[in-house]
N, C-alpha and C positions, 0 to 999 in steps of 0.2 A: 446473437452473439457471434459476431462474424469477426475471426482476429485479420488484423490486418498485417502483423507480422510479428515473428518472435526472435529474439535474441539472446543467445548464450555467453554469460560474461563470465568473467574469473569465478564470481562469487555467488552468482544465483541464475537463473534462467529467467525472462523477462517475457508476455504474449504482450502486446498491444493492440487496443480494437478502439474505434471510433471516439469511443466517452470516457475508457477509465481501461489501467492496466495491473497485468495480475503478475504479481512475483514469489516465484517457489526459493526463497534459498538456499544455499548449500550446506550442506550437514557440517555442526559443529564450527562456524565459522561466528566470527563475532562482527557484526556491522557496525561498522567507525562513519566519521564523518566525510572519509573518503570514500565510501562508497558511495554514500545520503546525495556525495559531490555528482557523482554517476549517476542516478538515478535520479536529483534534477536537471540536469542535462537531458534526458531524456525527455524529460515531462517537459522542457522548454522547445527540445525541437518537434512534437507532437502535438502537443496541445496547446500552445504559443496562445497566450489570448482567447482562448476558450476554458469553458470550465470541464475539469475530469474529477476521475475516483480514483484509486489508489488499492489494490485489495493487493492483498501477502494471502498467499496459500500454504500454512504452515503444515507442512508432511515431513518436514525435516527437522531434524532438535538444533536451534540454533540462540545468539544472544545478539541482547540488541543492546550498544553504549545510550544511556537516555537522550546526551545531548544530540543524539539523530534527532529522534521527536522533536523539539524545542526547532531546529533548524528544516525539517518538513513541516510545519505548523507555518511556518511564514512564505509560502508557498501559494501566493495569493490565488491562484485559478484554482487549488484543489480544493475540492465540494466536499468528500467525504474520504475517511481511510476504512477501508472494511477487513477484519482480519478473523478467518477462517481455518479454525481450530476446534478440536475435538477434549483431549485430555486433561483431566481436572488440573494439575499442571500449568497448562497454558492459558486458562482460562484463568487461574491465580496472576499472571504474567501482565493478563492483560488489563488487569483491573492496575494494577501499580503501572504501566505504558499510558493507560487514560489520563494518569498525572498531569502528564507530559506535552500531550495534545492539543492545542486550543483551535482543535478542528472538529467536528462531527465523526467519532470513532463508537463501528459495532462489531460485535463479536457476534459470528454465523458458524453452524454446525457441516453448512453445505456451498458452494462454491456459488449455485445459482439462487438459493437467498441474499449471498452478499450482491451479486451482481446484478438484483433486483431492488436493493435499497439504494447501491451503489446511482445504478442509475436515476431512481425518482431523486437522489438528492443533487445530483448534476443538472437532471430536467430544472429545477426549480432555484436554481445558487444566481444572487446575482453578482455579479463582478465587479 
């Protein structure tokens, strides 16, 4: 797990490493489609043509608008969303988010399970 760089936006903190990158957001903030906007730009100048993962490290209480899902789901290089959560809560959260998805979405109790499934499902995505 070597990051290759990380970057501090308005709205969340973002690590980037080789196959998939991991985003902490910021407390109480609600994710629109202008962020979704930022954060494929991201994913387009990093992994251009390759396949990645995608993992959210939720430590922070935040909400997400659905139609983000709906518009990261048509994100053709990404292989898997992995989102790393603890509180019964969020685990409620994430089952109504799966709706949304028509990508490969798991829920992990620990950063380096996501980032273990994360990657076998990148190893193995064809494009």
């Amino acid at each position: 797990m070597n990051r290759r760089l990380q970057k501090q936006l308005d709205f969340c903190t973002i690590d980037i490493y080789d196959r998939y990158l991991i985003t902490r957001m910021n407390e109480g903030i609600t994710v629109t489609p202008k962020h979704n906007a930022v954060l494929v730009e991201l994913a387009e100048t990093y992994f251009k043509g390759v396949p990645f993962g995608y993992i959210t490290h939720r430590i922070n209480s935040y909400s997400v608008n659905p139609s983000v899902y709906v518009e990261t789901s048509k994100i053709e290089n990404l292989a898997a969303f992995a989102i790393v959560a603890g509180t019964t809560s969020q685990i409620s959260t994430i089952e109504i988010e799966k709706l949304f998805l028509s990508k490969p979405v798991k829920q992990f109790p620990l950063v380096e399970e996501a980032v273990a499934w994360v990657e076998d499902n990148v190893a193995s995505y064809k494009l």
